[in-house]
Jmol script that loads the backbone (N, CA, C; Angstrom):
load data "model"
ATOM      1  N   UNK A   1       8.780 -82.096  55.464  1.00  0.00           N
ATOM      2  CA  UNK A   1       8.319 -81.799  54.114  1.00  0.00           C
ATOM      3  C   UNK A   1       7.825 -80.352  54.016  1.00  0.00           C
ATOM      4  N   UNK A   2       6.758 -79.950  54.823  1.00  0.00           N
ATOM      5  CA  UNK A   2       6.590 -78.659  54.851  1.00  0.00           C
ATOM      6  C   UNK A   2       7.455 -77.742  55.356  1.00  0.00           C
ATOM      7  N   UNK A   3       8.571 -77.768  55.992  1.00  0.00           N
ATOM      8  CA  UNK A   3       9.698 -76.899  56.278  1.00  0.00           C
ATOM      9  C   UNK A   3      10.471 -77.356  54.842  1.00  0.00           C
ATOM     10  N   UNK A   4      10.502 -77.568  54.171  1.00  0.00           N
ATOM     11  CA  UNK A   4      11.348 -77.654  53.058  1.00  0.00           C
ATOM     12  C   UNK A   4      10.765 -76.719  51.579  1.00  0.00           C
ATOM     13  N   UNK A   5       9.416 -76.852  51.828  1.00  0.00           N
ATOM     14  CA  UNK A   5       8.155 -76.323  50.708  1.00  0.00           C
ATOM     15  C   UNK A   5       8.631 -75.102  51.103  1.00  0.00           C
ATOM     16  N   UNK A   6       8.468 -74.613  52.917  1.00  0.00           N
ATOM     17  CA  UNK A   6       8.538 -73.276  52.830  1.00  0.00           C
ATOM     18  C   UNK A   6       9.977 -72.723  52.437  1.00  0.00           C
ATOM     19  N   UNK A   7      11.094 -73.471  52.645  1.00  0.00           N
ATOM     20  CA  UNK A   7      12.470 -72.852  52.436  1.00  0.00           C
ATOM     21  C   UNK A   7      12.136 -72.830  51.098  1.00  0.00           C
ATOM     22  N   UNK A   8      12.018 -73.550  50.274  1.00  0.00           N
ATOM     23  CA  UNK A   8      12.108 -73.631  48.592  1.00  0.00           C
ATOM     24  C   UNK A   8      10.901 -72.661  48.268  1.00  0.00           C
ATOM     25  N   UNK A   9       9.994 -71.979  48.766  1.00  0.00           N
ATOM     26  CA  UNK A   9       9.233 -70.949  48.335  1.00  0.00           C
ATOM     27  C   UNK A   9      10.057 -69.668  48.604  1.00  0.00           C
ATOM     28  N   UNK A  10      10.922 -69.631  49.882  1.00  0.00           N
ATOM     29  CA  UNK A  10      11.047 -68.538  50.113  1.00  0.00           C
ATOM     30  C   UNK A  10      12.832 -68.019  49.659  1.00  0.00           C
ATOM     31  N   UNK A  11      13.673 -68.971  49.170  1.00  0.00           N
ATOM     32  CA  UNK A  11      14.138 -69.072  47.997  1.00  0.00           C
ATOM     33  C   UNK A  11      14.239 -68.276  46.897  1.00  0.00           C
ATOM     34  N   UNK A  12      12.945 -68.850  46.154  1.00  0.00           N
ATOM     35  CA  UNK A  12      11.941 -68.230  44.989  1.00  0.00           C
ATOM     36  C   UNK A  12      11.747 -67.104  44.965  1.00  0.00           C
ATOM     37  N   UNK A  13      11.738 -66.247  46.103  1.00  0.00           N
ATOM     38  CA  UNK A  13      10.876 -65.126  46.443  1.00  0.00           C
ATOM     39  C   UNK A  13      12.048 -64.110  46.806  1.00  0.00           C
ATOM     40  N   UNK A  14      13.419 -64.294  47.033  1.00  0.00           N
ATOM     41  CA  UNK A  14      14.258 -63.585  47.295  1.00  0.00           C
ATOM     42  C   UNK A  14      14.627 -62.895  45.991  1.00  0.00           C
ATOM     43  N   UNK A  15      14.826 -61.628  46.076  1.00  0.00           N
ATOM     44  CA  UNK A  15      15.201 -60.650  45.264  1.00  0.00           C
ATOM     45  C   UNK A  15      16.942 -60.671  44.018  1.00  0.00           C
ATOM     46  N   UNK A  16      16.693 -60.941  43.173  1.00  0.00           N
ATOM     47  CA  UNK A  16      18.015 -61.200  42.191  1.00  0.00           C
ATOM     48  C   UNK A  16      18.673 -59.862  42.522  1.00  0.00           C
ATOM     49  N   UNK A  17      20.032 -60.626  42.999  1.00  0.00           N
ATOM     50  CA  UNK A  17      21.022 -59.513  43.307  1.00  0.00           C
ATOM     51  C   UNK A  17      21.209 -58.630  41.704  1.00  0.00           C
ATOM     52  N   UNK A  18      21.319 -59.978  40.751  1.00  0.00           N
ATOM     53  CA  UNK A  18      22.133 -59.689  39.253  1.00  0.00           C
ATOM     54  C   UNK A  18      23.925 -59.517  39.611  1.00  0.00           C
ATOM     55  N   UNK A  19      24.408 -60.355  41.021  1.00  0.00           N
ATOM     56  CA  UNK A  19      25.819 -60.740  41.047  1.00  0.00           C
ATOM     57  C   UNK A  19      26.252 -61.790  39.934  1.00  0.00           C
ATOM     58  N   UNK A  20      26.825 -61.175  38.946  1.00  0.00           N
ATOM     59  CA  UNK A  20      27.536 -62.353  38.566  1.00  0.00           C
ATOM     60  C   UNK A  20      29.265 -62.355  38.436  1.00  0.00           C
ATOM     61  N   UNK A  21      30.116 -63.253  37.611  1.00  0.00           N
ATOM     62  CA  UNK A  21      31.111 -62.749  37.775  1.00  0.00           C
ATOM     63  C   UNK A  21      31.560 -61.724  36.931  1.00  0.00           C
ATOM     64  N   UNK A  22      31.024 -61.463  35.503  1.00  0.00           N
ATOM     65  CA  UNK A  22      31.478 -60.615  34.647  1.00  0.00           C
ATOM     66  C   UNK A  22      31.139 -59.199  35.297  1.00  0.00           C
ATOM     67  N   UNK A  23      30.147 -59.248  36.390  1.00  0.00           N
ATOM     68  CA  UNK A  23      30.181 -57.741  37.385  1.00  0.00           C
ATOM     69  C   UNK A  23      31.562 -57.325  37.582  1.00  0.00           C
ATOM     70  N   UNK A  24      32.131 -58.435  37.975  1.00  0.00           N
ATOM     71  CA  UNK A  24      33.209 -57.850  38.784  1.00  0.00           C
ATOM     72  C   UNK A  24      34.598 -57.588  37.568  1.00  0.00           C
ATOM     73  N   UNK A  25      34.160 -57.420  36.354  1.00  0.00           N
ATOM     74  CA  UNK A  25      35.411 -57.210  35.503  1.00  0.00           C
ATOM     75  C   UNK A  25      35.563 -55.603  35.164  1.00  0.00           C
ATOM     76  N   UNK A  26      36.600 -55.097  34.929  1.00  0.00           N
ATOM     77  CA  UNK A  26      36.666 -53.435  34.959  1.00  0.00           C
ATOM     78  C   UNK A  26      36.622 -53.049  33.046  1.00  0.00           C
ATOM     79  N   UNK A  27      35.795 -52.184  32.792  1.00  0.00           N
ATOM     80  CA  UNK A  27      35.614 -51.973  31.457  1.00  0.00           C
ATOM     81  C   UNK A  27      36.955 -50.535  31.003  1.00  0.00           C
ATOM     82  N   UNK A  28      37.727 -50.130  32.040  1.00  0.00           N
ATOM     83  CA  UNK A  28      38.697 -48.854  31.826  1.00  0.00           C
ATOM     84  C   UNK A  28      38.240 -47.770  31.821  1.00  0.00           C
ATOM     85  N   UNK A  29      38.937 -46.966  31.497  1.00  0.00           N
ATOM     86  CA  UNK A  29      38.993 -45.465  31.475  1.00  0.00           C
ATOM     87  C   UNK A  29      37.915 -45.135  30.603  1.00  0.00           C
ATOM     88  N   UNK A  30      36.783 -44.029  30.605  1.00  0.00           N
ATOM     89  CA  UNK A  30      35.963 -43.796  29.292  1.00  0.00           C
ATOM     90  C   UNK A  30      35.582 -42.534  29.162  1.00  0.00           C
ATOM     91  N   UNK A  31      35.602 -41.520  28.363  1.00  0.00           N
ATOM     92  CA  UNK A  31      35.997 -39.969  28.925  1.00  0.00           C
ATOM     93  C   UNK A  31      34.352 -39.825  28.037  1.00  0.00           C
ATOM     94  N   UNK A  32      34.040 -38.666  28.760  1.00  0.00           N
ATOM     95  CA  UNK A  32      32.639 -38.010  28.532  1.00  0.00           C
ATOM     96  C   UNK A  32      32.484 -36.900  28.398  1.00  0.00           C
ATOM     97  N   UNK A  33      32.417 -36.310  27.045  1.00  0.00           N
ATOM     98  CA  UNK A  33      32.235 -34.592  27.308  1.00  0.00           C
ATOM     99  C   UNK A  33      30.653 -33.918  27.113  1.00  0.00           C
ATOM    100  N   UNK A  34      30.171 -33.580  27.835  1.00  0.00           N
ATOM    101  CA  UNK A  34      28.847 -33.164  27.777  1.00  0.00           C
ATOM    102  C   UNK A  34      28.256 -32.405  26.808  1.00  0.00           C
ATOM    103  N   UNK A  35      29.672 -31.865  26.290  1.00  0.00           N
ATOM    104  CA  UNK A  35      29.734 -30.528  25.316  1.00  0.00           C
ATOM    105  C   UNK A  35      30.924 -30.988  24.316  1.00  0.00           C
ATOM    106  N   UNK A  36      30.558 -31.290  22.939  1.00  0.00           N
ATOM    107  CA  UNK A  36      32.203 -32.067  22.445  1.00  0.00           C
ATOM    108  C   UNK A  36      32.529 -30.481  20.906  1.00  0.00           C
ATOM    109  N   UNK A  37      31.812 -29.777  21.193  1.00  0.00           N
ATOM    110  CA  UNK A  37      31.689 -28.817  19.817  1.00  0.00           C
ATOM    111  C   UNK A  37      31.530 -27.359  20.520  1.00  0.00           C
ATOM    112  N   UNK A  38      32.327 -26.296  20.303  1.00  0.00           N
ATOM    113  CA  UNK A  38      32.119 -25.245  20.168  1.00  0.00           C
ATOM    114  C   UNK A  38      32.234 -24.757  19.140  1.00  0.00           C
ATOM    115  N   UNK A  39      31.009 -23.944  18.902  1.00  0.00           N
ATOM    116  CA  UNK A  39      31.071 -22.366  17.935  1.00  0.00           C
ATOM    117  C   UNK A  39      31.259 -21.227  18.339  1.00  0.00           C
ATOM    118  N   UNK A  40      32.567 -20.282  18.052  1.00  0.00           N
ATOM    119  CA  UNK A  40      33.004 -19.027  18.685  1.00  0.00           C
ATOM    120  C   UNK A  40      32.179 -18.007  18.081  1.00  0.00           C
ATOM    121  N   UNK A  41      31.249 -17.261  18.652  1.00  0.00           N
ATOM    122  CA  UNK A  41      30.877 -15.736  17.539  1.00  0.00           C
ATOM    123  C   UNK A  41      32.294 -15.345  16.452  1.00  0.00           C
ATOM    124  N   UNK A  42      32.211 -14.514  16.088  1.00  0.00           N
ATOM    125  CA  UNK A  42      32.798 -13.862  14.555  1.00  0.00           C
ATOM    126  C   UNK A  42      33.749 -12.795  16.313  1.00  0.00           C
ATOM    127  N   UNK A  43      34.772 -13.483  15.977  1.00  0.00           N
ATOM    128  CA  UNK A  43      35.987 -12.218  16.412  1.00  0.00           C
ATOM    129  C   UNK A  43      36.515 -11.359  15.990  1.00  0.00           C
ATOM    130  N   UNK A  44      37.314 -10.475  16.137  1.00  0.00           N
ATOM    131  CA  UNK A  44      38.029  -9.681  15.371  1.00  0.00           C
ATOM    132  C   UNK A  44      39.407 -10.483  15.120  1.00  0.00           C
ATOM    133  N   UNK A  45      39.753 -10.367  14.033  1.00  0.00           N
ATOM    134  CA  UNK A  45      41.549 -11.083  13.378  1.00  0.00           C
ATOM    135  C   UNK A  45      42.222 -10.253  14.716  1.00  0.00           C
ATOM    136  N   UNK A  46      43.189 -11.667  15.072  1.00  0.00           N
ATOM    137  CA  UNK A  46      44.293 -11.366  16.317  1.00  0.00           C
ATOM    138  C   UNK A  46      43.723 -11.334  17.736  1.00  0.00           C
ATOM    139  N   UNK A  47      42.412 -11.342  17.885  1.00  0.00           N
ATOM    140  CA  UNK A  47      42.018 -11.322  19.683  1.00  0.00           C
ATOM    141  C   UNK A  47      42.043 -13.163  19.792  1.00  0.00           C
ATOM    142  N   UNK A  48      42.660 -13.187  21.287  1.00  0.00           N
ATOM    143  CA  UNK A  48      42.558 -14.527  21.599  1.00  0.00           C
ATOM    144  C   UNK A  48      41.208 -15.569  22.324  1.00  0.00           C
ATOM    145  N   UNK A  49      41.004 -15.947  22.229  1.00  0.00           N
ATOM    146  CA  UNK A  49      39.847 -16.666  22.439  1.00  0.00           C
ATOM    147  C   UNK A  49      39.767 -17.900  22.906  1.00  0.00           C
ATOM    148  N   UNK A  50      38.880 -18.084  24.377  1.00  0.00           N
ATOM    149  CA  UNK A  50      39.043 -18.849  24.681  1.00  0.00           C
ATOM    150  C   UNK A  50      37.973 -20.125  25.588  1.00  0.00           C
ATOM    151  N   UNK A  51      37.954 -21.046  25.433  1.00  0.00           N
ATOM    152  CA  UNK A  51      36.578 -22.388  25.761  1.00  0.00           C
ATOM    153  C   UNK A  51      37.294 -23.555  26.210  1.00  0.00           C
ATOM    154  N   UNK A  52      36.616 -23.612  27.756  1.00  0.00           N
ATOM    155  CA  UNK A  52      37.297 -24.827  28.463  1.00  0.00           C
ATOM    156  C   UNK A  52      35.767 -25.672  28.487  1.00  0.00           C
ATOM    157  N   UNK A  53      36.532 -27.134  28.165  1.00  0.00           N
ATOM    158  CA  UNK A  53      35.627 -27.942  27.821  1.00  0.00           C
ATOM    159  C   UNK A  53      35.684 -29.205  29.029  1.00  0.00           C
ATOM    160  N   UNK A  54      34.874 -29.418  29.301  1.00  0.00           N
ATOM    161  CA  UNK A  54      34.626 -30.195  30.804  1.00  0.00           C
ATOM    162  C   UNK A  54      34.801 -31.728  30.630  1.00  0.00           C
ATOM    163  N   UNK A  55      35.753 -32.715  30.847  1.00  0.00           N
ATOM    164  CA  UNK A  55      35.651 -33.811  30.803  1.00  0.00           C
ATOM    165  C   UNK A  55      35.288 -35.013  31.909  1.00  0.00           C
ATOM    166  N   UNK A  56      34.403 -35.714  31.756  1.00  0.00           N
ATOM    167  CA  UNK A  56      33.840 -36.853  32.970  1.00  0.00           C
ATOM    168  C   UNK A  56      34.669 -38.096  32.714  1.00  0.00           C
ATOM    169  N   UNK A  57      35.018 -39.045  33.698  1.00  0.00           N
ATOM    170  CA  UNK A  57      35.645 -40.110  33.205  1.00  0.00           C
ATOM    171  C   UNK A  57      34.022 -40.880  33.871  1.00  0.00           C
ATOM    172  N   UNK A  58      33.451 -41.721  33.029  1.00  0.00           N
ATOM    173  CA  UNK A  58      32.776 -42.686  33.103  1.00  0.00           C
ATOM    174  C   UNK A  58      32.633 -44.102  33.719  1.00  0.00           C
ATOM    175  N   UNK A  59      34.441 -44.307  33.391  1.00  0.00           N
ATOM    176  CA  UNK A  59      34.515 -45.684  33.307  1.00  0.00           C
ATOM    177  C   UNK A  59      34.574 -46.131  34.766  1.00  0.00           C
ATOM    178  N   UNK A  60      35.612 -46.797  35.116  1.00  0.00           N
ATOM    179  CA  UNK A  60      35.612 -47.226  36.298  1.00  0.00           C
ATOM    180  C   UNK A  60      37.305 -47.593  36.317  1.00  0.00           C
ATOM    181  N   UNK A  61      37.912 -46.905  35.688  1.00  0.00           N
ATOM    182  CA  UNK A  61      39.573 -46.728  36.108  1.00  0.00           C
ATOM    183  C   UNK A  61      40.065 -45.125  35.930  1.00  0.00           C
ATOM    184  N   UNK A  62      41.273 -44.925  36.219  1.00  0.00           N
ATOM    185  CA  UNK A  62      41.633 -43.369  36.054  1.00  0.00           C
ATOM    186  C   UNK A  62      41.781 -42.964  34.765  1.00  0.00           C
ATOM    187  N   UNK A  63      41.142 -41.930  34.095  1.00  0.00           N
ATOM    188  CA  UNK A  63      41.183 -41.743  32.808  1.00  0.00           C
ATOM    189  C   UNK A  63      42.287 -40.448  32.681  1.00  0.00           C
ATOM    190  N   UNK A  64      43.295 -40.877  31.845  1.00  0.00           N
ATOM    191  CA  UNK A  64      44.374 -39.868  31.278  1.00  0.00           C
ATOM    192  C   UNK A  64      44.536 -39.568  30.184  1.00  0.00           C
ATOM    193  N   UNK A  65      44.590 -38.296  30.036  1.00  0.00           N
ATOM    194  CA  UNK A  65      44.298 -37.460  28.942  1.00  0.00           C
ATOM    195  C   UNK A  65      45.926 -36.713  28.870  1.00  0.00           C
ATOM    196  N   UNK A  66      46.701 -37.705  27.418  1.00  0.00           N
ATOM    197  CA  UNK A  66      47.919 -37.296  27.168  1.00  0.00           C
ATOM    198  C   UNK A  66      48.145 -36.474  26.130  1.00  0.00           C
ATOM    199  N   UNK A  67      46.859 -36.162  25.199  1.00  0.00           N
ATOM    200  CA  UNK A  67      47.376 -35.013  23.973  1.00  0.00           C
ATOM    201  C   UNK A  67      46.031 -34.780  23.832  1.00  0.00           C
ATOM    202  N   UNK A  68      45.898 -33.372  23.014  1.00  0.00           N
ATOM    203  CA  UNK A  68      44.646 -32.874  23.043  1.00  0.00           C
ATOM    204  C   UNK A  68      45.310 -31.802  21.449  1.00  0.00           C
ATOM    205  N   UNK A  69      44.058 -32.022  20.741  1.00  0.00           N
ATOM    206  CA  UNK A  69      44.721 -31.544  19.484  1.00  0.00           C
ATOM    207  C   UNK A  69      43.506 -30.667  19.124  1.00  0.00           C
ATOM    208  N   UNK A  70      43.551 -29.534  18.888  1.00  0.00           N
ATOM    209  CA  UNK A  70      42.468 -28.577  18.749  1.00  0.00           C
ATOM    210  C   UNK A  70      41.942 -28.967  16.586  1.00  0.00           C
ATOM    211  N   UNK A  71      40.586 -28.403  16.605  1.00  0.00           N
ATOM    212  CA  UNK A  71      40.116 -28.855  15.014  1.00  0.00           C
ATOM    213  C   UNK A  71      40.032 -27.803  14.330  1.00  0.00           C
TER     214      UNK A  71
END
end "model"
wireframe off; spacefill off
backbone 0.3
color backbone group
């Protein structure tokens, strides 16, 4: 009886992983830009100009980036 009290206390007392099964499902690709807006200073008409913008993939699959359309 008392070897059973103590297993079932110590049981109780073990730390929640938080395993469940929806852990193990993959949410995809999810792209992150830290920076999603640039403002260029005032150029002169005809100089080219130029801002590379840094992308993170988040998710937890390979994120591909097939068109990119400037605003």
């Amino acid at each position: 009886m008392l070897r059973t009290l103590i297993l079932l206390t110590l049981i109780c007392l073990l730390p929640n992983t938080g395993y469940t099964a929806a852990n193990d499902q993959k949410t995809g690709p999810k792209a992150y830009l830290p920076e999603n807006v640039y403002e260029f200073a005032p150029i002169l008409e005809g100089l080219q100009v130029v801002h590379e913008f840094v992308v993170h993939n988040k998710g937890d699959e390979p994120l591909k980036i097939l068109n990119i359309k400037s605003g």
